[in-house]
N, C-alpha and C positions, 0 to 999 in steps of 0.2 A: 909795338906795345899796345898802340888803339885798336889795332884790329884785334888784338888777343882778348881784350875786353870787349870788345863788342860783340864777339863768337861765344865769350861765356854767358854776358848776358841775353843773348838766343837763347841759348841751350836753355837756358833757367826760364824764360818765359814760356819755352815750349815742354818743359816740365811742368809749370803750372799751370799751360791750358789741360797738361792731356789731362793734371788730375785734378780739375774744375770738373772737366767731362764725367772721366770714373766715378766721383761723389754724385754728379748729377744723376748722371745713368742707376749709379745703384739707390737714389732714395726715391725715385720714380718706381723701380721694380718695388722697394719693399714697403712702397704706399700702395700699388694697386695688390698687394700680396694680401695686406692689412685690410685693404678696403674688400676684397673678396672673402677671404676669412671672416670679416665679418658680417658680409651678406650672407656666406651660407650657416654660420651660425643663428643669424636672425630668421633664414629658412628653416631652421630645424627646431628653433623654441618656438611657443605657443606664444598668438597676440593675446590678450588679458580683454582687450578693452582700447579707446583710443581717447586720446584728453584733449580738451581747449589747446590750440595752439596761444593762446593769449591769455594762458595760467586762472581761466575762471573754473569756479566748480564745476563741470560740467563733464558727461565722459558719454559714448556711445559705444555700442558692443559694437556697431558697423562702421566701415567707412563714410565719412559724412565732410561736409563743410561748414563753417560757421559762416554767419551771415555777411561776413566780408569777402568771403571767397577761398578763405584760405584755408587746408585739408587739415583735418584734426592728427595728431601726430598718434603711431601706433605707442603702444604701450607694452613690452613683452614681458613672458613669463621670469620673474627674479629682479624684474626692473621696476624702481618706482617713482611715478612721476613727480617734478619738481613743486607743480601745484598741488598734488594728493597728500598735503601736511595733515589732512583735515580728515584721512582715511589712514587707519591703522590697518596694514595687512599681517597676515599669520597664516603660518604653515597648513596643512592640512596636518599634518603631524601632530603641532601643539596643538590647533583645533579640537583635534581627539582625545589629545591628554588633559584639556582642559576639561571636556566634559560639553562642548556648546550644544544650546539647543534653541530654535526659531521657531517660532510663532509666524502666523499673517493677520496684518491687523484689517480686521474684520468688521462687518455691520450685525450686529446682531441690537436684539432687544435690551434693554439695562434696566433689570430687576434690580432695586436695593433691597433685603432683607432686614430692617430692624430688629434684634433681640434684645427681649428685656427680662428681668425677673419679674414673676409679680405672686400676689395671694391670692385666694378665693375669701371673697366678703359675701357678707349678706344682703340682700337686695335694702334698703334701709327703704323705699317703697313700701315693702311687705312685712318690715317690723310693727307689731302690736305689743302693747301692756295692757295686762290687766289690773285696773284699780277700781274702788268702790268710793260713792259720795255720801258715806255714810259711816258710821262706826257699827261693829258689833264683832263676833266670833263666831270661830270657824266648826262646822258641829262634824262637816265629813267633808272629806278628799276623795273628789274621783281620780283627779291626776295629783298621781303623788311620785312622780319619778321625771329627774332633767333628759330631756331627749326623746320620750312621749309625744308622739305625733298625736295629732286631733284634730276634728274634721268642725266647720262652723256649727254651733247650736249644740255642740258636743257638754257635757253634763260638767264644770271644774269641782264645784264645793257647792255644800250645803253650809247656810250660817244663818244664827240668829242676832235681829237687830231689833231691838224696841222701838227704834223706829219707822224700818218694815211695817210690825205688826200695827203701830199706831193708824199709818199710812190705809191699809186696809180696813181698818175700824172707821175710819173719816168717811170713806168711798162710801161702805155698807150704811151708814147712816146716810147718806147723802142720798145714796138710791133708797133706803127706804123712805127716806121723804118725799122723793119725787113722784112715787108709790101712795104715797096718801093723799099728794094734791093733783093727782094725774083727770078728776074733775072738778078740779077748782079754779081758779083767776089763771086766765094765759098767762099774767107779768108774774105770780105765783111760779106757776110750772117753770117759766123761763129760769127761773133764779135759781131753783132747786138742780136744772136741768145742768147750770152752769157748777156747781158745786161739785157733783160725779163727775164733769169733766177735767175740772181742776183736781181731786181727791187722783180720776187715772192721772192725769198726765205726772202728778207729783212721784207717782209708781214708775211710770217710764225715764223720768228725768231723771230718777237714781238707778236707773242703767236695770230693771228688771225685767225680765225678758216677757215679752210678748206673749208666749203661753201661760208663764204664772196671770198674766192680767187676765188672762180668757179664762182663766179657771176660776179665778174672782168671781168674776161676771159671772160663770155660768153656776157656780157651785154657791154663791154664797158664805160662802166658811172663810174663818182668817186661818193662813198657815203659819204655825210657828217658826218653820222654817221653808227660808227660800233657795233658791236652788240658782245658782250664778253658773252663765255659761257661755262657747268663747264664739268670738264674732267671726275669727276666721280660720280657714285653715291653714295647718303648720306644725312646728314644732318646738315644745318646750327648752328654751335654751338657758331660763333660772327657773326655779322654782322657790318660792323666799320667804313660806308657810309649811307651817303643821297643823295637825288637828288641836281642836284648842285653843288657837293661840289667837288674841284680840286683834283687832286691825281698826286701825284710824281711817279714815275717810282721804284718800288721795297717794295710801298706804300700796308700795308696787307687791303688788302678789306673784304673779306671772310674768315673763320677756316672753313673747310665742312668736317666730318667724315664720313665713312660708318659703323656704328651697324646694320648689319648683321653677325658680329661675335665678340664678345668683350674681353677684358681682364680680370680676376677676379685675385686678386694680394691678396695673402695670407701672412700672419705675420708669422713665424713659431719662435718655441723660440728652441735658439741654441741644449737646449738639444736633442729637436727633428729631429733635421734635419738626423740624423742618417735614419733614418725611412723613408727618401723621396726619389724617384727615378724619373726620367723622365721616361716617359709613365705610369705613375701609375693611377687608377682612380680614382678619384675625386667624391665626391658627395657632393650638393651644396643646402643649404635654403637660401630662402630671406624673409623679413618679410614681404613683398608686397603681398608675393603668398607663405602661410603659408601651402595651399593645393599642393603647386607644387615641384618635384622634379628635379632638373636640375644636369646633370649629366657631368662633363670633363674631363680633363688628364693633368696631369703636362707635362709643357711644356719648361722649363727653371725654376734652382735654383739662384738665385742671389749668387754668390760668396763670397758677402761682409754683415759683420754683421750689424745691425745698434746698434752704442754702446747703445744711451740711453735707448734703449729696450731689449737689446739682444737679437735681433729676425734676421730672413733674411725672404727677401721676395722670394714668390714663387708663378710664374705666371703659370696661370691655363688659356687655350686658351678654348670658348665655343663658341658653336654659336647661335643665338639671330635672326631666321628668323622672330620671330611676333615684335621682337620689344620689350620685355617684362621688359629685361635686362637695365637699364638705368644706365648713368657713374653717379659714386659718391655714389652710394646707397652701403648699407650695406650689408654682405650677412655671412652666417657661412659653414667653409670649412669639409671636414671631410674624411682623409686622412684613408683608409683601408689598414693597412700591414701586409702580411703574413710573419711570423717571419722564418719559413722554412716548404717544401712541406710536410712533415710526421709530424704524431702527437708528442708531446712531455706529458711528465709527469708534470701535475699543480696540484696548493691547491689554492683555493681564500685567495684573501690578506689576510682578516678577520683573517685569520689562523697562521700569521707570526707576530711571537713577535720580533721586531728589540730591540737590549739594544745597538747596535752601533760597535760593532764590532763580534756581533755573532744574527744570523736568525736561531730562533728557534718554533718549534713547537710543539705543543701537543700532545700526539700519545694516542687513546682512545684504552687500553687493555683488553676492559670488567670488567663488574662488578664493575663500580666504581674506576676503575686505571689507571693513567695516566701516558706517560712516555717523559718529555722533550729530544725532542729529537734536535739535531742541523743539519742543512740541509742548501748547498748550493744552491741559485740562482741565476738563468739566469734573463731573460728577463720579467718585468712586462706588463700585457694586460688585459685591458677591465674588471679589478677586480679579475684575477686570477694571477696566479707569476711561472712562471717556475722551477720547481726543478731536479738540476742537481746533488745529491748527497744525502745520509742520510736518502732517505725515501722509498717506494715501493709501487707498484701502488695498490690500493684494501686495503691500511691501510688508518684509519679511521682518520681524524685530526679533534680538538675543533676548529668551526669555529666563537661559540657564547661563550661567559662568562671567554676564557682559560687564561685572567687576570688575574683574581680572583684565579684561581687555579695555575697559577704560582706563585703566589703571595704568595701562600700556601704551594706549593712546594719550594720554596727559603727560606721561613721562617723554614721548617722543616730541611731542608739540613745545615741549621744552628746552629740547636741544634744537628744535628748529629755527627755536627763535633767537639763536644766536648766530645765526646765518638771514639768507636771502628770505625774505617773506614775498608769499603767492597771493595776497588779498588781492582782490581788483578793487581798486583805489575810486571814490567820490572823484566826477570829472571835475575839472578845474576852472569849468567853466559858469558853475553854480557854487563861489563858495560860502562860506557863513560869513556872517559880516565878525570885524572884528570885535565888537562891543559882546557878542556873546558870550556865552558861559563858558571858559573853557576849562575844560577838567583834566587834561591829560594833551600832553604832545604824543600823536597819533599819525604815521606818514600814512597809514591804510584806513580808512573809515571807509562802512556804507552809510548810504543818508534814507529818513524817512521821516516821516511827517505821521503826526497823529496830536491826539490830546488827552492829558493829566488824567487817569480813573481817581490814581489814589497817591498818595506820599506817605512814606515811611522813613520817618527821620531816625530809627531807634536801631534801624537797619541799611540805612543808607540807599533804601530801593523806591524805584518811582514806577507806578502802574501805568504804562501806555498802550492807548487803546489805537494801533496806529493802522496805516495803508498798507497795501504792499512792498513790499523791498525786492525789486526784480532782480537787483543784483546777486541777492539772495536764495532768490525764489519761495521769497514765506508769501505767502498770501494775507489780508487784512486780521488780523487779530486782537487780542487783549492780550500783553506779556508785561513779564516783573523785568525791569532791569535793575543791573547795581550800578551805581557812580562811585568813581573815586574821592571827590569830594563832598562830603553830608553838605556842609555851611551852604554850597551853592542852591540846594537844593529850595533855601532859606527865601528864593525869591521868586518860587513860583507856588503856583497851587491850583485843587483841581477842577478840573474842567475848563483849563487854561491850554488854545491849541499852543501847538512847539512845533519845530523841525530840529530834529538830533543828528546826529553821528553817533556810528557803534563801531564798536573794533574788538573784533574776536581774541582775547584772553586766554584762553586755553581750547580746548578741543570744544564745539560747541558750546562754551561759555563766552557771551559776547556784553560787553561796558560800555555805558556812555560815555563817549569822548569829550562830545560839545552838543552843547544845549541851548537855544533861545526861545522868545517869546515867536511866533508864528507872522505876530504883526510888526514888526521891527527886523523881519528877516528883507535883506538886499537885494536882486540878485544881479552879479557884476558881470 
């Protein structure tokens, strides 16, 4: 009976060496099956590109190693890397159906163009009135029509004044006295001699002109009527007399401008005035002369805003030899400013997705991948945006459809983050002390040092003007961040240095984590 057991329990051991062996043997074959099938699979699709072996942003089109030594790992065609949360990729397919389209952000010049409305004025320089220091009436009109050009010394009205005539009766007597004593007592002469000069000057101080006095002089005779005429050239723009009619002594008869050169008075709205300089040139349409270009120069900023518009005016002086130019008329200004003499680096607006406190762009990586990226800017012109920060000239930005696709990259970066996260993490060997600001439980920050531009409590954003972030790869800039907590913010202010933490948020949207004073930073 024992050996009977102990001949089955042989037999049953040597059933389950043989089929230990069999399972072994066959999951050896169907792993190098496996593992062959999928090298020549991996032979036959396209590398993309190859990524950080140590999940940083970073990717090379070649074979490369990072600086530890270790090979950056391939990337193939329909595969995407674990760290590339941060890259939205897309078919060529949808690419087309979307409609995309890429710029390269460029150096070029950056013109702002200001336009403004503005009118055509009258030179207020070259405005003249005609008035008399005298009373009397009007016997005849030579100009008797509003709009009556007229040239200096040109002929207005004849009118009689009893004072005139007095005027010239005084003189006539005066000179013939000087005539009677012209060989008698020098102190005699002198006194008479002073009489005809007082009798003219009383003729010229009431504004008569220069030839009626010579004709005094030379003729003898008082004229009944004198003859009023105009000092400059121009054109009548009131006339505010008839024949006839009496006129008081300081009494307006005439408004006469000269347009030969006129005013163009531009609206400019506050934000612009930046942009405005004396001696700048001006370039000018009017709808009269749709074919013509008239060209000026600022010539004076009005100092003063006008509230209801928020605009200030700015006179533009031009000249008007044919006459072309008429006051009151409409005209459109169009202020050229060079924003500085050397090129700077631009993307057309198209290309700049604002969410309100971060300017972001699309960066086209080939092959259907995109990489939101955040970028500071300058100054907007003429449809392109200056960028001072985040981006490099000869990369390529989405200037058509990059809605759509952030739209898709924000939706993905969402579901990502219910999974493993790629950040590369602040080392652990410089951390914030614990007395700092902390605004958020964050396992991924980068860290960076700068100081306070500005604080926005209304908005929860704080201006920092900081260093590089290598882990990043920004270079030193001016950017807005947002915090999670406003109150915190309560204990700084600016031009106070810091060392922060940021922890990216959504696709290129990145938050302060933690925040301290610069001076009270440890490092442990």
């Amino acid at each position: 009976m024992s050996s009977m057991i102990k001949s089955a329990l042989a037999g049953i051991a040597l059933l389950v060496t043989l089929a230990a062996g069999y399972w072994w043997g066959y999951t050896q074959s169907q792993t190098a099956v496996t593992t062959t099938a999928t090298a020549i699979t991996h032979a036959e699709r396209k590398i993309l590109y190859y990524r950080n072996p140590m999940g940083l942003p970073d990717t090379s089109p070649v074979p490369k190693k990072d600086p530890m030594g270790m090979d950056y790992l391939p990337v193939y065609d329909g595969d995407e890397a674990p760290s590339d949360q941060r890259i939205v990729a897309i078919s060529t397919e949808k690419v087309q159906k979307l409609g995309v389209r890429t710029e390269t952000a460029e150096l070029r010049e950056l013109i702002r163009t200001v336009r403004a409305v503005a009118t055509v004025q009258t030179d207020e320089r070259k405005q003249y009135t005609v008035v008399t220091k005298f009373e009397g009436w009007i016997q005849r009109l030579y100009v008797n029509t509003t709009g009556q050009a007229v040239r200096k010394g040109d002929a207005l009205m004849d009118v009689y004044s009893p004072d005139l005539i007095a005027a010239q009766q005084e003189y006539l007597i005066a000179a013939r006295g000087l005539q009677s004593v012209v060989d008698g007592d020098p102190d005699v002469r002198a006194a008479m001699q002073r009489l005809v000069t007082s009798a003219l000057q009383k003729l010229r101080n009431w504004d008569v002109a220069e030839s009626e006095v010579r004709h005094l002089q030379q003729t003898g005779e008082v004229r009944q009527y004198l003859t009023l005429r105009s000092k400059a050239d121009g054109v009548v723009l009131e006339k505010k007399v008839i024949e006839g009619q009496r006129f008081m002594p300081g009494e307006v008869l005439y408004q006469i401008a000269d347009l030969s050169s006129v005013w163009i008075l531009a609206d400019v709205f506050e934000q612009d005035l930046g942009m405005i300089h004396s001696g700048q040139p001006v370039t000018l349409r009017v709808d009269a002369y749709p074919d013509k270009i008239f060209n000026g120069e600022v010539a004076f900023i009005n100092p003063v805003v006008t509230p209801e518009t928020r605009t200030a005016i700015v006179r533009i002086v031009l000249a008007n030899p044919d006459g072309l130019l008429k006051p009151a008329m409409y005209a459109r200004a169009e202020f050229a400013s060079f924003h500085r003499k050397d090129k700077v680096l631009t993307v057309p607006d198209s290309a700049v997705l604002d969410t309100g406190t971060r300017r972001v762009v699309l960066v086209d990586l080939g092959t259907g991948r995109y990489e939101p990226r955040t970028v500071k800017l300058g100054m907007h012109a003429d449809g392109y945006a200056e960028v001072l920060g985040g981006l490099r000239a000869g990369e390529a930005v989405v200037v058509k459809a990059n809605f759509l696709i952030d739209a898709e990259s924000n939706f993905k970066s969402a579901l990502n983050s219910f999974g493993h996260t790629t950040y590369y993490p602040v080392s652990g060997e410089q951390e914030i002390a614990p007395s700092s600001a902390v605004l958020s439980a964050s396992p991924v920050q980068y860290r960076g040092e700068g100081s306070i531009e500005a604080i926005d409590f209304a908005h929860a954003t704080v201006t920092l003007a900081h260093g590089p972030i290598a882990s990043l790869k920004w270079p030193a800039m001016v950017m807005d961040f947002r915090v999670q907590e406003p109150l915190l913010l309560q204990a700084f202010k600016p031009g106070q240095k810091v060392i922060f933490e940021i922890a990216e948020e959504s696709a290129g949207e990145f938050v302060i984590v933690r925040i301290q004073p610069a001076d009270t930073f440890h490092d442990h």
